[in-house]
C-alpha positions in Angstrom: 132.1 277.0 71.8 134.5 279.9 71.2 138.2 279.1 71.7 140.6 281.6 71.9 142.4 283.1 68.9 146.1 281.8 68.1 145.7 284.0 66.0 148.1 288.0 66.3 146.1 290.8 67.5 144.8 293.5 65.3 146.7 296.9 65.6 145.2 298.4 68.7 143.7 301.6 67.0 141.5 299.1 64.8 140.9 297.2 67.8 139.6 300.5 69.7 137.6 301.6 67.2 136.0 298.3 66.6 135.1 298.2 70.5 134.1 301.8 70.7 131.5 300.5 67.5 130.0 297.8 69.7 126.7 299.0 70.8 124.2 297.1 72.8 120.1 297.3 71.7 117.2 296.6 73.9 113.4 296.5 73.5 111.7 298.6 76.1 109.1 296.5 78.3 105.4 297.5 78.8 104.4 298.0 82.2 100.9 297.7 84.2 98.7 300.9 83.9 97.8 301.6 87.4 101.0 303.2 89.9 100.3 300.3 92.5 100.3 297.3 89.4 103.4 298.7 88.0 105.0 298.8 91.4 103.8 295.5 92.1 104.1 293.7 88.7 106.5 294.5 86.3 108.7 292.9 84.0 112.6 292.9 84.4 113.8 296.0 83.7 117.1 295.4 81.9 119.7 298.3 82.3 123.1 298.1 80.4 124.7 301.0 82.8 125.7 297.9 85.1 127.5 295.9 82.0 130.9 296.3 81.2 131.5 296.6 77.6 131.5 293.6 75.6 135.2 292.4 74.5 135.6 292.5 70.0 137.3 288.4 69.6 140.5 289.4 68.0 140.1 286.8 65.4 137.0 288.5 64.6 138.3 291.6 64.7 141.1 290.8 62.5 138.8 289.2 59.8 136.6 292.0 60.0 133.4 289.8 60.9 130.4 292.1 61.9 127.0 291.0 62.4 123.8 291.2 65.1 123.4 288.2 67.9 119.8 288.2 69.4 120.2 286.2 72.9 117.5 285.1 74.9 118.2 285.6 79.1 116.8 284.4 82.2 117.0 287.2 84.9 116.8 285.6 88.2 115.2 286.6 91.2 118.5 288.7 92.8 118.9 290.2 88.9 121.9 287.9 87.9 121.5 286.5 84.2 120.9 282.9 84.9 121.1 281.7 81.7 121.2 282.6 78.1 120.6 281.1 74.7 121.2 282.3 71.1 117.7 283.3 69.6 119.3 284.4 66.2 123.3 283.7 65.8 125.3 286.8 64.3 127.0 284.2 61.8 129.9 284.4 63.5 130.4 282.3 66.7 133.7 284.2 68.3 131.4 287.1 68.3 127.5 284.9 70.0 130.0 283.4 72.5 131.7 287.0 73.3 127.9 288.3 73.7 127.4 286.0 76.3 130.4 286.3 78.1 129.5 290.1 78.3 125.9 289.8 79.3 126.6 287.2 81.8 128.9 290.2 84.0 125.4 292.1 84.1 122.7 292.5 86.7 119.3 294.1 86.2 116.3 294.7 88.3 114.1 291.5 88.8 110.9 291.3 87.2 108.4 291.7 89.8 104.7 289.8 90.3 102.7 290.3 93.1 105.4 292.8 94.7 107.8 289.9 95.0 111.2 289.1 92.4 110.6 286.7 89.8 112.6 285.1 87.5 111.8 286.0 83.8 113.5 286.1 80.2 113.7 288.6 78.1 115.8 289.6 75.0 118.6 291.5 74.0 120.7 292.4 70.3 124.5 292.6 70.2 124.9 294.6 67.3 129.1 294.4 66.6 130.0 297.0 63.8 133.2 298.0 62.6 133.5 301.9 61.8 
């Protein structure tokens, strides 16, 4: 688990580049190919317009760590993440647990089955680069 740096904070016009160089990736879902299946069956559809952006660990920041975290995420029923769980680690843990952290303030529309809200996971990349 990430615990907070003792560590002194990068100069803050590192700091803001390396946050404005944090970018979020997502696969695009399939949906059914008739208007009534799609309404009534579709997978979660997983906006990052309700996320706020993910926080760069000052320790990481400060060594310069950069790297891609690939989490796997349950979206419940009312769109809340319910869970996550590192599929492929960026190397760096500060940076996996700061992926979470951010993904867990997030809500998305509920996949759907049946025209009722299911829970379902799905996949999303933290890519954190420095410019």
């Amino acid at each position: 688990m990430y615990q907070p740096s003792t560590h002194q904070p990068a100069p803050s016009s590192l700091r803001n580049a390396a946050i404005a160089a944090a970018s979020v990736a997502f696969a695009c879902l399939a949906l059914p190919a008739s208007a009534q299946a799609a309404r009534d069956n579709q997978g979660a559809v997983v906006n990052f317009t309700s996320c706020a952006k993910p926080h760069y660990p000052d320790a990481d920041l400060k060594a310069r760590h950069q790297g891609t975290v690939t989490l796997g995420f349950l979206v419940e029923t009312d769109g809340k993440v319910g869970e996550s769980k590192v599929a492929k680690s960026s190397g760096h843990p500060g940076l996996d647990e700061a992926a979470h952290l951010a993904l867990a303030k997030c809500s998305f529309k509920p996949a759907m089955k049946d025209g009722r809200p299911v829970k379902e996971w799905t996949k999303v990349q933290y890519v954190w680069t420095l410019g």
